[in-house]
C-alpha positions as CSV (number, residue, x, y, z in Angstrom):
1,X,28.1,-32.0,7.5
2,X,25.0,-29.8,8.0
3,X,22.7,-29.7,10.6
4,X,18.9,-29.5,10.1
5,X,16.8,-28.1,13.1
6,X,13.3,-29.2,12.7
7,X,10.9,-26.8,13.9
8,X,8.5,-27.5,16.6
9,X,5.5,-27.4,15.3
10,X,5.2,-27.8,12.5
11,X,2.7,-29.1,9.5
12,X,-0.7,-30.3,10.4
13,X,-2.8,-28.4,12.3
14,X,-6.0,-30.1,13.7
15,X,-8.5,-28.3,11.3
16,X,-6.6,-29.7,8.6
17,X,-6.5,-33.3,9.7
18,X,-10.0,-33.1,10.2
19,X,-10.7,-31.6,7.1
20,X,-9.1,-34.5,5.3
21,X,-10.0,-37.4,7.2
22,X,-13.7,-36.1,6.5
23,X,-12.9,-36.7,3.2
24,X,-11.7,-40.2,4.1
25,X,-14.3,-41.2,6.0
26,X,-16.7,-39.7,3.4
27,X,-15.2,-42.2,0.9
28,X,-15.3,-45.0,3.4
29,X,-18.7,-44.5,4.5
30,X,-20.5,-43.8,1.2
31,X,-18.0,-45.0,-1.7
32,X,-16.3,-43.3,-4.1
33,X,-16.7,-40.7,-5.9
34,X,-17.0,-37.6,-3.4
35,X,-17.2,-34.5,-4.8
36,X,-14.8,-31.7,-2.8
37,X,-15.7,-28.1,-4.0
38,X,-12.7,-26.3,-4.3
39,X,-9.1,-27.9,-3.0
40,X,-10.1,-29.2,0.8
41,X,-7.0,-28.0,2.0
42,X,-4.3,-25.6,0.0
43,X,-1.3,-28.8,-0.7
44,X,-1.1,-30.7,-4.2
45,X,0.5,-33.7,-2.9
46,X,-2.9,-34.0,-0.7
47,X,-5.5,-32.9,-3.0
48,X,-3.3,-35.7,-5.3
49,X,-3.4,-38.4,-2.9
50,X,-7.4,-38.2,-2.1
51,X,-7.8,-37.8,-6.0
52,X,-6.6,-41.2,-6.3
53,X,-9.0,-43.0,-3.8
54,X,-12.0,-41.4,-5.5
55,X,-12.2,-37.9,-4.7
56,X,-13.5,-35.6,-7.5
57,X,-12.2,-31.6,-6.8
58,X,-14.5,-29.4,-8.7
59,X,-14.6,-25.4,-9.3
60,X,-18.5,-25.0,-8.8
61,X,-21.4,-26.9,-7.6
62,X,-22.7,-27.1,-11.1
63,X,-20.2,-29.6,-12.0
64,X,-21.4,-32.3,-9.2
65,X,-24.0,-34.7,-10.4
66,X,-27.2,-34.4,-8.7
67,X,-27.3,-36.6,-5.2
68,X,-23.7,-36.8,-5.0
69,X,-22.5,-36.7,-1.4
70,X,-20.5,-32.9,-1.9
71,X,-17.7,-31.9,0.7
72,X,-16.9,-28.1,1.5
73,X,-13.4,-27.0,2.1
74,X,-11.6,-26.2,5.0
75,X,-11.5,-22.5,4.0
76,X,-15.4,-22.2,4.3
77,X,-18.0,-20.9,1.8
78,X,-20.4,-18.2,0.7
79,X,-23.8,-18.5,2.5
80,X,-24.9,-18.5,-1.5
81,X,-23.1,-21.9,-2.1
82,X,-24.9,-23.4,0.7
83,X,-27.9,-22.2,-0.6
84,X,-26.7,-23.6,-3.9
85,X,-26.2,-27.3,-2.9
86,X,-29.7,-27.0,-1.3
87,X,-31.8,-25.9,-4.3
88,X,-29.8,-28.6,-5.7
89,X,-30.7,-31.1,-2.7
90,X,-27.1,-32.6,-2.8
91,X,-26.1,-34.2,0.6
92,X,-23.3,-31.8,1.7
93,X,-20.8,-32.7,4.6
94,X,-19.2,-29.3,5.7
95,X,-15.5,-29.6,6.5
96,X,-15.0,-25.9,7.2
97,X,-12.2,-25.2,10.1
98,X,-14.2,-24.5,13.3
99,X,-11.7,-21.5,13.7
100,X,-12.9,-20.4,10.4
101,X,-16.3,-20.8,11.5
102,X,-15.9,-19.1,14.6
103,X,-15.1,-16.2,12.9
104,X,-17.8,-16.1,10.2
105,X,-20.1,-16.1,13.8
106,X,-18.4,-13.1,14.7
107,X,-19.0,-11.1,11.6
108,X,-22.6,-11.9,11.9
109,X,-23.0,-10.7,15.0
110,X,-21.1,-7.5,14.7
111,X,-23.2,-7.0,11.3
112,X,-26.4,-7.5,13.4
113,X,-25.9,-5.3,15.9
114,X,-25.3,-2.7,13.1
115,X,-21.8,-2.2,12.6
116,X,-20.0,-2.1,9.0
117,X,-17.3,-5.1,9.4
118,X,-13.9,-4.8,8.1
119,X,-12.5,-7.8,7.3
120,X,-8.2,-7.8,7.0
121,X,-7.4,-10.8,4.9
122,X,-5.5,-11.3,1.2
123,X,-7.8,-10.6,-1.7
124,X,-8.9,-13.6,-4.0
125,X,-8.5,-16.7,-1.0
126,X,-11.2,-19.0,-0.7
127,X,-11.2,-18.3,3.2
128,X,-11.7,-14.2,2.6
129,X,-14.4,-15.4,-0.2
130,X,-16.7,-17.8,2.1
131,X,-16.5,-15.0,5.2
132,X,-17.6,-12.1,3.0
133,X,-20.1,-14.5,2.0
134,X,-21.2,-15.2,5.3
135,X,-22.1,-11.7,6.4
136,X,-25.0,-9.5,5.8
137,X,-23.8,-5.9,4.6
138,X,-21.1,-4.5,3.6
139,X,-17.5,-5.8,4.4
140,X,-14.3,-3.9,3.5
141,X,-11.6,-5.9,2.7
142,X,-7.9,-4.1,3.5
143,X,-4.6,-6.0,3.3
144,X,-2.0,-3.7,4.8
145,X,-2.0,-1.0,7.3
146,X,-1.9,1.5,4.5
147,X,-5.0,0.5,3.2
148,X,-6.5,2.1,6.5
149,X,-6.3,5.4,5.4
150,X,-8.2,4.9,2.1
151,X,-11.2,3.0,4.0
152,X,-14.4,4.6,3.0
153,X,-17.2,3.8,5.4
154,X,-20.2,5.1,6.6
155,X,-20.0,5.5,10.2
156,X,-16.9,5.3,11.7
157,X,-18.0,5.5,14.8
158,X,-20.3,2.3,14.0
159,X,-16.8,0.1,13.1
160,X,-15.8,-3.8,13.9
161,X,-12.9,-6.0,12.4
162,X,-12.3,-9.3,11.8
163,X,-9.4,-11.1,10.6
164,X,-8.6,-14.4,8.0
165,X,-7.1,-16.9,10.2
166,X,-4.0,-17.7,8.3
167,X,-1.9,-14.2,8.7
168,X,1.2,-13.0,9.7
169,X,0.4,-12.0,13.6
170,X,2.6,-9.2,13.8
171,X,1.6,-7.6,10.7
172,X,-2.3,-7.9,11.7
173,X,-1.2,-6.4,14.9
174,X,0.3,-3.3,13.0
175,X,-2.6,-3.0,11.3
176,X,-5.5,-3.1,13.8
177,X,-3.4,-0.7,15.8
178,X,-4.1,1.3,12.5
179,X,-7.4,0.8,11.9
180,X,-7.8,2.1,16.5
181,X,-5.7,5.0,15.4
182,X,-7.9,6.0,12.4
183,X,-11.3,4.9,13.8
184,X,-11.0,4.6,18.1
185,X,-14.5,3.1,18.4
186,X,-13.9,0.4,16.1
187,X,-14.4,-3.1,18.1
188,X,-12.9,-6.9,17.1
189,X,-10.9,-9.6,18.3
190,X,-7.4,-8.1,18.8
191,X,-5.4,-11.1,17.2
192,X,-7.0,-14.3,18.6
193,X,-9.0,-14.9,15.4
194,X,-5.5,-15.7,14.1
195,X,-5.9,-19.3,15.0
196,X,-3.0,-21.0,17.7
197,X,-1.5,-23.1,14.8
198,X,-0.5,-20.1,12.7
199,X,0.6,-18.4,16.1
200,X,2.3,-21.3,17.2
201,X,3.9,-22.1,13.5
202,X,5.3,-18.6,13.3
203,X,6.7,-18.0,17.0
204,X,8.8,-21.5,16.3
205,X,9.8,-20.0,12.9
206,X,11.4,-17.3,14.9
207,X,13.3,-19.1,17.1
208,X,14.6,-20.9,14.1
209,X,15.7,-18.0,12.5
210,X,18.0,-17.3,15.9
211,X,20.1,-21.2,15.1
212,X,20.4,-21.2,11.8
213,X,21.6,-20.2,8.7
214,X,18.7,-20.8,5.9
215,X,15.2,-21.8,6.4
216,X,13.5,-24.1,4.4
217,X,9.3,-24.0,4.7
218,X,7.4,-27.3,3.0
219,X,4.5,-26.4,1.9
220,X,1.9,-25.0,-1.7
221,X,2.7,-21.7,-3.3
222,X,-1.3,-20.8,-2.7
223,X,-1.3,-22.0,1.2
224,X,-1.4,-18.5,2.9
225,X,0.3,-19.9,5.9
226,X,2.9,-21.1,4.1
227,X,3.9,-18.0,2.3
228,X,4.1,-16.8,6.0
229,X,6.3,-18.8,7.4
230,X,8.8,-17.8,4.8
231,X,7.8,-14.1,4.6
232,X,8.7,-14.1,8.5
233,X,12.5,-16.0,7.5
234,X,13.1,-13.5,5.4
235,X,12.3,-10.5,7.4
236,X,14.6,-11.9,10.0
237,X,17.9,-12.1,8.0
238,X,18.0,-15.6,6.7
239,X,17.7,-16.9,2.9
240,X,14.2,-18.2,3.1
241,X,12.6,-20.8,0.6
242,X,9.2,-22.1,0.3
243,X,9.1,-25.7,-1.4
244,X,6.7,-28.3,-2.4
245,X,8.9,-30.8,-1.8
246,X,12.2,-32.7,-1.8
247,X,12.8,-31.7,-5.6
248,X,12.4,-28.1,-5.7
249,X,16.0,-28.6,-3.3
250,X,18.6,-27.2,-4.9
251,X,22.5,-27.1,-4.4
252,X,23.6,-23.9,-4.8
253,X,21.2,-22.6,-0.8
254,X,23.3,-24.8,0.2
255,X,26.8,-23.3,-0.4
256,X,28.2,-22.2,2.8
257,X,25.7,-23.1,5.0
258,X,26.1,-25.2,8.2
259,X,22.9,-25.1,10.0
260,X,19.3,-25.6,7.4
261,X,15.9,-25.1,9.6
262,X,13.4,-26.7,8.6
263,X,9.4,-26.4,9.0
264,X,6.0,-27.0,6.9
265,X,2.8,-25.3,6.7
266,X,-0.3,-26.0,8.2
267,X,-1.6,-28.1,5.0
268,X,2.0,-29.9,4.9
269,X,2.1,-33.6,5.3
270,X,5.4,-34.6,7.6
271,X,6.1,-37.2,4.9
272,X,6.7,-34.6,2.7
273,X,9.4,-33.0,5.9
274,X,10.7,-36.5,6.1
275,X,11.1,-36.5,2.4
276,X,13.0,-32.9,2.2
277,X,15.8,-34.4,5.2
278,X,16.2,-37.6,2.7
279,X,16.8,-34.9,-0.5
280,X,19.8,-33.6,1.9
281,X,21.6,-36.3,2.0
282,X,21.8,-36.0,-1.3
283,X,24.0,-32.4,-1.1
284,X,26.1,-34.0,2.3
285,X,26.0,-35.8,5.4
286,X,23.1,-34.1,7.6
287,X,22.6,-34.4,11.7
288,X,19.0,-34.0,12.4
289,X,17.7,-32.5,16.0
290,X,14.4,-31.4,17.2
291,X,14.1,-27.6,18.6
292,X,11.9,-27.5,21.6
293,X,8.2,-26.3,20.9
294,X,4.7,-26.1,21.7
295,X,3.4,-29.9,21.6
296,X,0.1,-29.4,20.2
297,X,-3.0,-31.9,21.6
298,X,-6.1,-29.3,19.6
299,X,-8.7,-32.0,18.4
300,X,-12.1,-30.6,16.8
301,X,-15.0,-32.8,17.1
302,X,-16.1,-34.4,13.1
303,X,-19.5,-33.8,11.2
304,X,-22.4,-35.8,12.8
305,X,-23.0,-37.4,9.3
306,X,-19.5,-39.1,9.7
307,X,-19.0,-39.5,13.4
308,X,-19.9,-43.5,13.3
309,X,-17.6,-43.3,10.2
């Protein structure tokens, strides 16, 4: 017999729902095809699902035909790729997480009132692309504390951070206590621009970690919150996996274990949870219970194009 503890919560957060159903709607309300630049949120079983009802996923605007209605992911864009689809005059519906937004209006404003903006964030993610992108001047990208120490700017008394969304909270803590320490005028948003479903995601990963005896984390190898989740397993003592679903299981995790905690990303659908507790059953008999958690009731408001939708 083992036991699986689901963790509470887990999977969907509300900028992801949103980002999808705007693709949904999209497709209900103006047909298919709808072009989606980039994936609109970081899970293949998702960006596979809307493929098949008519959405096309493309690398650059240059490969949507002209007046195609064009959907921007929940990770944001460059101001240049708005700029882009409006030379172009294609009718774009932006699905960008309002937490994501939030902090591209932060950057702005600390680049306005002069200061040189560091962003901390993981080089190469379409969310760390689309801020940069947002902000006049220059932004200096670190990714660990002991990037502080290189950071060459021109004023440091003239400093302000912001931070990608989808990061491990205690390790941004460590390093904006760095970035004080270095530079002590530097301003920014202590950790709140982490948003409350990778907060909330991680605490309930912890108390996992304290009842069982493996963790498994459903989600994409390039969903940043994802990798987190399993990052944070690992750190505290327990064999860790990250899986994209039910048949990456495999039987020799489960040797010796009693108690599997399970949990999923922010871009994880729970079928794809429901999925991974019918793949154990496969290895033994399981008992499934619910760990107590943060019910979460965040709702953000859809595009006005789609609102009737």
């Amino acid at each position: 017999m083992i036991r699986v503890v689901l963790a509470q919560p887990r999977g969907f957060c509300a900028g992801v729902e949103r980002a999808i159903e705007i693709v949904e709607r999209a497709l209900k309300k103006y047909g298919p095809p709808i072009y989606v630049r980039h994936e609109i949120v970081h899970n293949r079983h998702v960006v596979e699902d809307l493929r098949t009802r008519g959405a096309i996923f493309v690398d650059e605007l240059d490969e949507v035909p002209p007046g195609a209605w064009t959907v921007f992911s929940a990770h944001g864009v460059a101001r240049k790729v708005q700029e882009a689809a409006k030379e172009r005059s294609l009718p774009v519906i932006d699905a960008t997480c309002p937490l994501v937004a939030k902090v591209h209006n932060e950057g702005r404003r600390y680049a306005a009132s002069g200061r040189e903006i560091v962003l901390i964030g993981h080089a190469g993610h379409p969310e760390v692309a689309g801020t940069i992108g947002q902000i006049d001047g220059k932004v200096n990208l670190i990714q660990t504390a002991e990037d502080v120490a290189t950071l060459d700017v021109a004023d440091p008394e003239n400093l302000a951070y912001i931070t990608q969304t989808t990061l491990s909270v205690d390790d941004t803590r460590g390093i904006i206590a760095a970035l004080k320490e270095r530079f002590p005028s530097i301003v920014g948003p202590d950790v709140r621009d982490i948003c409350y479903a990778t907060q909330n995601r991680q605490t309930a990963v912890r108390q996992l970690a304290e009842r069982v005896d493996l963790i498994l984390v459903v989600g994409s190898r390039n969903s940043s919150n994802s990798n987190r989740l399993r990052e944070i397993g690992a750190e505290l003592g327990k064999p860790s996996y990250l899986i994209d679903d039910a048949n990456a299981l495999q039987a020799e995790w489960l040797k010796g274990i009693a108690t599997v905690g399970l949990t999923a990303g922010a871009s994880a659908p729970e079928t794809l949870v429901q999925g991974v507790i019918e793949g154990l059953r496969r290895f033994d008999e399981i008992e499934v219970s619910l760990m107590d958690g943060v019910d979460e009731d965040v709702r953000f408001r859809f595009p006005a194009e789609l609102a009737d939708a």
